[in-house]
FITORFI-908136 format. One record per residue (C-alpha): x, y, z. Coordinates in steps of 0.2 Angstrom, whole numbers, always signed. Example, Ala and Ser with C-alpha at 12.3 -4.5 7.8 and 13.67 -1.06 7.14 Angstrom:
+-------+-------+-------+
:    xx :    yy :    zz :
+-------+-------+-------+
:   +62 :   -22 :   +39 :
:   +68 :    -5 :   +36 :
+-------+-------+-------+
***
This chain:
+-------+-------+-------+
:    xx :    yy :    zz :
+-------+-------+-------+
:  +669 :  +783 :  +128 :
:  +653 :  +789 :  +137 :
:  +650 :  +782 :  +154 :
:  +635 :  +782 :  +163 :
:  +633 :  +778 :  +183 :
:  +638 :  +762 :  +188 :
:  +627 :  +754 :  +201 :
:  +636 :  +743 :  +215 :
:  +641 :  +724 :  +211 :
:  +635 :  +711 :  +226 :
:  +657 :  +710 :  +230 :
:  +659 :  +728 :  +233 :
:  +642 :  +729 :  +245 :
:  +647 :  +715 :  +254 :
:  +666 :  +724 :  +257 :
:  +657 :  +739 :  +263 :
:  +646 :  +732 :  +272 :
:  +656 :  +720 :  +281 :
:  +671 :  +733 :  +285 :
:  +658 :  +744 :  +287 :
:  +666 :  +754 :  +277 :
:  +653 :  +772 :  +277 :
:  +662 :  +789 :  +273 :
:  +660 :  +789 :  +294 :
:  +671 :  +790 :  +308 :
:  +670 :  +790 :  +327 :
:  +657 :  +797 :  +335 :
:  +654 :  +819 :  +336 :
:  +670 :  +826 :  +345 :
:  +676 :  +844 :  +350 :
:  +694 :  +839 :  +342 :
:  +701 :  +855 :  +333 :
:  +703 :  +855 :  +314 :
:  +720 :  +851 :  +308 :
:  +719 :  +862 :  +290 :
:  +732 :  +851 :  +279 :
:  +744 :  +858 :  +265 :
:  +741 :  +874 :  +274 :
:  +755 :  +886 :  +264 :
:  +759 :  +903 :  +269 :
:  +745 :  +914 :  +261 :
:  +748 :  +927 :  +248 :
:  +740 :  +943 :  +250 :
:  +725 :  +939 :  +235 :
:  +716 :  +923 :  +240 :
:  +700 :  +916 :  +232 :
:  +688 :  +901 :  +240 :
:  +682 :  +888 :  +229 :
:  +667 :  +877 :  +235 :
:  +663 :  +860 :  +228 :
:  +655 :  +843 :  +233 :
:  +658 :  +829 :  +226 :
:  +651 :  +814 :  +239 :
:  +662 :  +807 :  +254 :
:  +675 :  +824 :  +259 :
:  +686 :  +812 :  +263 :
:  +688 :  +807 :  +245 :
:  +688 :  +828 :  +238 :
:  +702 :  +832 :  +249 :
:  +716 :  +822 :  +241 :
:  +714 :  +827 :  +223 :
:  +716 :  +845 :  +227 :
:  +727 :  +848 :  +241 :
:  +741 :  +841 :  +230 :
:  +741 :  +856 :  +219 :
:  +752 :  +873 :  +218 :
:  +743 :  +886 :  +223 :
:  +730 :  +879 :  +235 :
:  +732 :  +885 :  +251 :
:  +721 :  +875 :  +262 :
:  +706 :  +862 :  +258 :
:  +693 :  +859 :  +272 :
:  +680 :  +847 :  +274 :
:  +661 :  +853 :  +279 :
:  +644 :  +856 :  +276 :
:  +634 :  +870 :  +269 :
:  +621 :  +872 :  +256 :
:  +607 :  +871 :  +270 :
:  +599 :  +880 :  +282 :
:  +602 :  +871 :  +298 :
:  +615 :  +882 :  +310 :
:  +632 :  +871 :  +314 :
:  +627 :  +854 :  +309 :
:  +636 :  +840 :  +315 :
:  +642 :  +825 :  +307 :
:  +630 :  +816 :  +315 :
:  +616 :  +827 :  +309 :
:  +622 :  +827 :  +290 :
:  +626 :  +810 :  +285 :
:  +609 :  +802 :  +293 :
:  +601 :  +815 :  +279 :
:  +590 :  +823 :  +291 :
:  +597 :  +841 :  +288 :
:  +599 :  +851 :  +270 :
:  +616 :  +850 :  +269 :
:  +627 :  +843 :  +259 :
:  +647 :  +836 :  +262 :
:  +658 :  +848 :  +253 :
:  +676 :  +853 :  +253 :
:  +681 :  +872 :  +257 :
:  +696 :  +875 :  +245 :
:  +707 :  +892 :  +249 :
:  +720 :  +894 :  +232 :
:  +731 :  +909 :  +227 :
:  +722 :  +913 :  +209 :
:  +738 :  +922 :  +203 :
:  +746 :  +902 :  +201 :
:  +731 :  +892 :  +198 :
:  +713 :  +898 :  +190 :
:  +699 :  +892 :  +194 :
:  +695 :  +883 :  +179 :
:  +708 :  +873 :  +184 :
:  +702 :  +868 :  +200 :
:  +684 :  +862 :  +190 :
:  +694 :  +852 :  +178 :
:  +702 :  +841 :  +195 :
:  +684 :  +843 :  +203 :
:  +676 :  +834 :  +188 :
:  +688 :  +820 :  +186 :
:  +685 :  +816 :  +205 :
:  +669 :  +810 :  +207 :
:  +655 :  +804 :  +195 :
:  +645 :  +822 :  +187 :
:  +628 :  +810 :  +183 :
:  +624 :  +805 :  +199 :
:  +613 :  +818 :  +207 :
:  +608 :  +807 :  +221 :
:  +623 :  +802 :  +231 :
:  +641 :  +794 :  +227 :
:  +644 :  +779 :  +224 :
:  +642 :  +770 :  +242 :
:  +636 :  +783 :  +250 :
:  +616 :  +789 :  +245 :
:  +606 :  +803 :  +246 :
:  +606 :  +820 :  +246 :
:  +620 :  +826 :  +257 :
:  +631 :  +816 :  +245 :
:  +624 :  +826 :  +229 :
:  +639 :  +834 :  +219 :
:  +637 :  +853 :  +217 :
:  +649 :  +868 :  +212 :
:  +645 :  +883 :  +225 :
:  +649 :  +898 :  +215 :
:  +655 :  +912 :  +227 :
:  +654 :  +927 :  +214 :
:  +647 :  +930 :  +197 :
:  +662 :  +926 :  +188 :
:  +663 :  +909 :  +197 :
:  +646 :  +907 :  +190 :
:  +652 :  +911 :  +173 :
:  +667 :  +898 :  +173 :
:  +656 :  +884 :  +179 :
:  +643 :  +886 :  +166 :
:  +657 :  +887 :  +153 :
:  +667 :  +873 :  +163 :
:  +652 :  +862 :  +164 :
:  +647 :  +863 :  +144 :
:  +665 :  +861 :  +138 :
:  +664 :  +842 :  +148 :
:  +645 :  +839 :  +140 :
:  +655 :  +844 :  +124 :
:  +667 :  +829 :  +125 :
:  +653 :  +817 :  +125 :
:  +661 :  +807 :  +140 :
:  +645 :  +806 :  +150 :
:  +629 :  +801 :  +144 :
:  +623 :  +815 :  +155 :
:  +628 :  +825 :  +168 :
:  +617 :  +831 :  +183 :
:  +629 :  +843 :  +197 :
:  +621 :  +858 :  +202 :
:  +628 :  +874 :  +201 :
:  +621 :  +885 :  +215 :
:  +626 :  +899 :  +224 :
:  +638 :  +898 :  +240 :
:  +630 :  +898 :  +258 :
:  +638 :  +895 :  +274 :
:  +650 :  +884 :  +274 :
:  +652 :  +873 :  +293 :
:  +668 :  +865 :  +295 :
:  +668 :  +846 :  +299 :
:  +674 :  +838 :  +316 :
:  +694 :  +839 :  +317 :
:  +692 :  +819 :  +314 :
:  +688 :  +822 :  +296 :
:  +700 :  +834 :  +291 :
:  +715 :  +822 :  +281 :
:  +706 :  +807 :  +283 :
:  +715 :  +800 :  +271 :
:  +732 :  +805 :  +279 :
:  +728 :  +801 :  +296 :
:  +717 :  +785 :  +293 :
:  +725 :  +778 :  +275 :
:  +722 :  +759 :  +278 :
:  +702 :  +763 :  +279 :
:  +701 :  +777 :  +270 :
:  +709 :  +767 :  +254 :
:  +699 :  +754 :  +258 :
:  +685 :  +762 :  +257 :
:  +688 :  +774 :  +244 :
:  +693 :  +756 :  +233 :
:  +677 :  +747 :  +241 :
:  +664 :  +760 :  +238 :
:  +667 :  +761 :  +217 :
:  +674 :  +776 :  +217 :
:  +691 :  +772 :  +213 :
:  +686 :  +759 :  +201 :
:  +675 :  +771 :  +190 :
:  +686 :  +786 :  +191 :
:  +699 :  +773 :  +181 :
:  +689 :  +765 :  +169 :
:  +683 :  +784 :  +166 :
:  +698 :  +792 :  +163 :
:  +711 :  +778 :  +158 :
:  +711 :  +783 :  +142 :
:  +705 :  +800 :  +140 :
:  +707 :  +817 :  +149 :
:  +701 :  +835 :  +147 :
:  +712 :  +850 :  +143 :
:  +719 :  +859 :  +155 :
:  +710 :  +876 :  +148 :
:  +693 :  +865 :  +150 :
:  +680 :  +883 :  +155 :
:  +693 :  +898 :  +155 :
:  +684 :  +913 :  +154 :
:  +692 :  +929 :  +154 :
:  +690 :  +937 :  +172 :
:  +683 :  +955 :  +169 :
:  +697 :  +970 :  +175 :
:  +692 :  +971 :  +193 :
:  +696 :  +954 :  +195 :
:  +712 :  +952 :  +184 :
:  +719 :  +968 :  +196 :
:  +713 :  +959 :  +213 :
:  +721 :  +942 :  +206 :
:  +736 :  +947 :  +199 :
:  +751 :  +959 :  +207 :
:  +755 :  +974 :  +200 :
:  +768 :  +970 :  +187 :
:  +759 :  +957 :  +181 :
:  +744 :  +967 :  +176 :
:  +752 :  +982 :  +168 :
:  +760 :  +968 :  +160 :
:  +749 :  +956 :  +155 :
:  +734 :  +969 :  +151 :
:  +742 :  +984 :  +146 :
:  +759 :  +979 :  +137 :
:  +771 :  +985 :  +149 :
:  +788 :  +976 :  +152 :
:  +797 :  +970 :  +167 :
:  +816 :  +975 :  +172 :
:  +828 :  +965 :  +168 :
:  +837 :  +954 :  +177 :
:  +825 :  +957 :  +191 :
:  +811 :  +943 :  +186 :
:  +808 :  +926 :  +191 :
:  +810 :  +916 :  +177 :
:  +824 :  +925 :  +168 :
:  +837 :  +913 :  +177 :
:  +826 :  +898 :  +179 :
:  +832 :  +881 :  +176 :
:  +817 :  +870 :  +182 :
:  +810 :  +856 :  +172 :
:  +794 :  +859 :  +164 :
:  +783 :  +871 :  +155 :
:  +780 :  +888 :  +154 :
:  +761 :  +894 :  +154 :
:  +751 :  +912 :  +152 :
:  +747 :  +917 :  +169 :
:  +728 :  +923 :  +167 :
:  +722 :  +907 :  +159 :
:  +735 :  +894 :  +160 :
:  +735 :  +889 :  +142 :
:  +753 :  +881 :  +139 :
:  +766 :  +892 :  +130 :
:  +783 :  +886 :  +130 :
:  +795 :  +871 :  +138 :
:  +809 :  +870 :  +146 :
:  +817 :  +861 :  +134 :
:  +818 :  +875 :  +124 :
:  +825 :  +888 :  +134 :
:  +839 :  +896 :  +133 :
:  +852 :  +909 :  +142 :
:  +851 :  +924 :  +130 :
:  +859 :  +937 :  +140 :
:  +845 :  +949 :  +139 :
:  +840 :  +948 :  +157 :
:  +823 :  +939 :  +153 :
:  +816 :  +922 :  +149 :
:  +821 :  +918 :  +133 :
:  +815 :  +902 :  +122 :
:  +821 :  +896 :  +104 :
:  +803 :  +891 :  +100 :
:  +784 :  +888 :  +106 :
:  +779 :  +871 :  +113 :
:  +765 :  +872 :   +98 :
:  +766 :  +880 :   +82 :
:  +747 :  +887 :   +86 :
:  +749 :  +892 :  +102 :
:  +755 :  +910 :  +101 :
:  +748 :  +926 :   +92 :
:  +757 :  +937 :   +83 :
:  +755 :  +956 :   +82 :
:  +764 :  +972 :   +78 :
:  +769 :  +984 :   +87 :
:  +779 : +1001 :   +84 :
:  +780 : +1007 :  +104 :
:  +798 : +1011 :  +102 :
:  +796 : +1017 :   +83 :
:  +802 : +1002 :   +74 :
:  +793 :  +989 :   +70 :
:  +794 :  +972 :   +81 :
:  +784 :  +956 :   +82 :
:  +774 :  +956 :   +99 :
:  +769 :  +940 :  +107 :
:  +752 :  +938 :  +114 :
:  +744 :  +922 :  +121 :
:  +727 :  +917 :  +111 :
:  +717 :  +911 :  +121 :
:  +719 :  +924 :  +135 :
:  +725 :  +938 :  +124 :
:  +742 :  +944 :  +137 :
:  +755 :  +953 :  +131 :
:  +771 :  +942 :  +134 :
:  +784 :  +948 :  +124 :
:  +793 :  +949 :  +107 :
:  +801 :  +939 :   +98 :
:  +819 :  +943 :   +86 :
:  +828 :  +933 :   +72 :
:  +843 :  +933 :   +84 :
:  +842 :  +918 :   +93 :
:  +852 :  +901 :   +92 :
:  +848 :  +885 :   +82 :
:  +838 :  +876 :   +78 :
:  +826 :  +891 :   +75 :
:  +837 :  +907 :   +74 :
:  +823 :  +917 :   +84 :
:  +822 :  +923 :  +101 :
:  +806 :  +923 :  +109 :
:  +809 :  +936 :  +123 :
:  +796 :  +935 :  +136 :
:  +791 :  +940 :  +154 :
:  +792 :  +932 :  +168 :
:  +777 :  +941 :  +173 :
:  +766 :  +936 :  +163 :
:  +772 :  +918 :  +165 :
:  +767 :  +904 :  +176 :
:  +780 :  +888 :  +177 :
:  +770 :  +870 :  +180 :
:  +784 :  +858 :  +184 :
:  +785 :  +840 :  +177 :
:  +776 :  +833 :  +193 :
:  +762 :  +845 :  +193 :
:  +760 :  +842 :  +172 :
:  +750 :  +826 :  +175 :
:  +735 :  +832 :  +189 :
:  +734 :  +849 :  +181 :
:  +733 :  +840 :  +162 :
:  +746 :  +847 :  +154 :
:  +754 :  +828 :  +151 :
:  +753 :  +826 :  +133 :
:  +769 :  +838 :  +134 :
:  +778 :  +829 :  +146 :
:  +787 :  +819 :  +133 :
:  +797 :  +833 :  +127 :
:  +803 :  +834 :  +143 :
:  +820 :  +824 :  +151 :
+-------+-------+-------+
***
């Protein structure tokens, strides 16, 4: 299905209009911010920048996620020094509304955040969002780094691949300053739900983002681009780079994952690409995370290594290329094999996080 910019109907204006139902608030106030789903920060953290029209309406999709610390509403992308609200939505100034999004890259890429960024908004309409016009609602990706740049570019051919849009017009640019909104905007949609629904329904947005996606969705390895060393060593700990990059192998016993019994899947830690199900896991004995099979007969590569002088299967991820483990013809039925992985090179996505991260073509194999 491609879909194109849908221009607003008489009964939606007239809602808008008559609720008056603008990606506005109250007037300019000195209220602190209130930073929602704020989680205690790792050590590693990463800021991804995007924009997407009203914030109100780019703060919901991500602030739902594992692995994002904090999301923000503000403006950046100009040249004006702390704008106000005021300022910015009368499109007097160069900014543009955006969403400041602080995230722990060691549980969720960045490529996974683009893949919920494009399915928020409407990527062909470079001159405003659905109600709201001009360019202070232009959407945008504001690349911090030249690896960000890399897996936008990537990210943003892989959707003009699927042929879902005609055409798409965000920007990728590099990242400015970035000027937190008033405290009144951050969690609109929390602290204001009856409006911010309302409007959300009344402006189009919610309408096109179901007719676009009802029946299709994009993979939730949509841009992934190897990060180069440097960055693989700030983003992941320790263990999990001389694991993952260098074939090394955790301690038993003491690893996340070896007694694990969430529901879910199990997926490679650098790139996120799906690996196994919880479904099939099983307690070995061994001390590490142990499955009877992979959730895909493609989704693993095989190689052989003779580190300890006798031949045995390694387990690497394709598309990523980490070392995860071995696997032995020791295991119970149906399969007879044990694949013998490590937990650090492993990420768990639980059933409730399978759907907005789009891993839910697997959730059926799941109870």
């Amino acid at each position: 299905m491609k879909t194109s910019r849908p221009w607003l109907g008489t009964q939606a204006s007239l809602l808008i209009a008559s609720l008056t139902l603008a990606c506005s608030g109250p007037a300019d106030t000195a209220e602190p911010i209130h930073e929602s789903a704020v989680r205690t920060a790792p050590e590693n953290v990463a800021i991804a920048t995007v924009a997407g029209g009203c914030f109100w309406c780019m703060e919901p999709p991500f602030e739902k996620l594992d692995g994002v610390i904090s999301v923000v509403s503000g403006y950046t992308g100009g040249t004006e020094v702390d704008p106000s609200y005021k300022q910015v939505s009368s499109g007097n100034t160069s900014h543009t509304e955006a969403v400041k999004i602080t995230y722990d890259p060691a549980v969720i890429g960045y490529h996974q955040l683009l893949r919920v960024f494009w399915k928020s908004f409407d990527p062909t309409d470079a001159t405003g969002q659905f109600g709201d016009r001009g360019s202070q609602y232009r959407p945008a990706i504001f690349v911090h780094d030249d690896y960000q740049r890399q897996v936008a570019e990537a990210s943003l051919a892989a959707l003009k691949s699927t042929g879902i849009f005609d055409e798409i017009a965000t920007e990728i640019v590099p990242s400015s300053v970035f000027y937190p909104a008033e405290g009144y905007h951050q969690d609109y949609y929390k602290k204001n739900p009856t409006h911010y629904y309302a409007y959300r329904r009344g402006s189009g947005r919610t309408g096109f983002l179901e007719r676009t996606w009802q029946d299709v969705d994009l993979p939730p390895t949509l841009g992934f681009v190897k990060p180069p060393q440097p960055a693989l060593q700030q983003h992941l700990d320790e263990l999990q780079y001389q694991v993952t990059q260098h074939d090394g192998t955790e301690r038993p016993y003491a690893n996340t994952y070896w007694d694990h019994k969430g529901v879910g899947i199990y997926v490679d830690i650098v790139s996120g690409e799906p690996l196994f199900t919880s479904t099939d896991k099983f307690k070995s004995g061994t001390g590490w995370p142990s499955f009877t099979q992979p959730l895909a007969e493609d989704a693993l590569a095989e190689d052989t290594d003779y580190k300890i002088g006798v031949p045995r299967t390694e387990i690497r991820s394709k598309l990523a290329d980490s070392h995860l483990g071995h696997v032995f013809s020791d295991g119970p039925a149906p399969t007879g094999l044990r694949y013998c992985m490590n937990s650090a090179s492993l990420r768990f996505v639980s059933k409730k996080q399978m759907e907005p991260l789009g891993y839910g073509e697997w959730m059926a194999s799941l109870p």
